[in-house]
C-alpha positions in Angstrom: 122.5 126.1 107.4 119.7 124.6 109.6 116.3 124.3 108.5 113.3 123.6 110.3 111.0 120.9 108.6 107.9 119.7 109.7 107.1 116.2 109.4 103.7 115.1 108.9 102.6 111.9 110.8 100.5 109.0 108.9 99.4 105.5 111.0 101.3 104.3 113.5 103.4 107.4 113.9 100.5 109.5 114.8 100.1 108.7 118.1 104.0 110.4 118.9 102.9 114.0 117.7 99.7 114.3 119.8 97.6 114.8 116.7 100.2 117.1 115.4 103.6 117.3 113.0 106.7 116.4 114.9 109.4 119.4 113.6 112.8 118.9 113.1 116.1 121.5 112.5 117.6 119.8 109.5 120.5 120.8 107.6 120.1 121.0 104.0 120.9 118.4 101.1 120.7 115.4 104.1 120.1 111.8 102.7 117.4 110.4 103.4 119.5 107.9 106.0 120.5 111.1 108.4 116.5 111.9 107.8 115.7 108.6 109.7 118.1 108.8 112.2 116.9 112.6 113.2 113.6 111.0 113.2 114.3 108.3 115.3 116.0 110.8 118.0 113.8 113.4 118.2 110.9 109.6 118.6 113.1 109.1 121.1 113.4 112.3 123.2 109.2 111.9 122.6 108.7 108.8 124.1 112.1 107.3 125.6 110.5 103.8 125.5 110.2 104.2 121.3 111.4 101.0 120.0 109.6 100.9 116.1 113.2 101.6 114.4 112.7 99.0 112.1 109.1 101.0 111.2 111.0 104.1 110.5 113.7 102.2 108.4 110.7 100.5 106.1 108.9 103.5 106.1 108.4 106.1 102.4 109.2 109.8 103.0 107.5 112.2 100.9 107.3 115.7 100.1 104.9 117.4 97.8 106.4 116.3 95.0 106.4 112.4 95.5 108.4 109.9 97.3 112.2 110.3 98.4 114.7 108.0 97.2 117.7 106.8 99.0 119.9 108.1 96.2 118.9 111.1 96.1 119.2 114.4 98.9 116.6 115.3 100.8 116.5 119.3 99.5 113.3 121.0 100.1 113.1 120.6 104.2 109.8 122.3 104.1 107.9 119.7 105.0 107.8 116.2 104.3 105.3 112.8 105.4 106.2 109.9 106.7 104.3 106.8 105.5 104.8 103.8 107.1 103.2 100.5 105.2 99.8 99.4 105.5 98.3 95.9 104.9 95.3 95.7 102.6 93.9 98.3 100.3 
């Protein structure tokens, strides 16, 4: 079953939405490494010249609950943030 999830946008993946969430159809239960790669495409069918990969593969997921973790599913599709790292405080 497909689910569709907003993803909010945080720093340098703001400027991709247009000031607003990109949203995704997701099945349920993904890891977190089919997260980034749905992420990356649907970038990519955004802006064809997208080339931050390496951004999205360094960057925390979160849902309301916390941060994601590799090990674990990605189960409530709701909606979730991306966070990519900042520098300073």
């Amino acid at each position: 079953m497909m689910m569709r999830t907003k993803i909010k946008l945080f720093g340098a993946f703001r400027q991709y939405g247009n000031g607003q969430n990109i949203e995704l159809d997701l099945p349920q239960n993904i890891s977190l490494t089919q997260l980034r790669q749905a992420f990356i495409r649907r970038l990519l069918e955004i802006d064809p010249t997208f080339h931050q990969q390496e951004l999205v593969s360094i960057s925390a997921f979160a849902d309301e609950n916390g941060i994601l973790h590799e090990e674990n599913p990605v189960s409530v599709l709701g909606e979730l943030s991306i966070l990519p790292p900042v520098c300073g405080g």
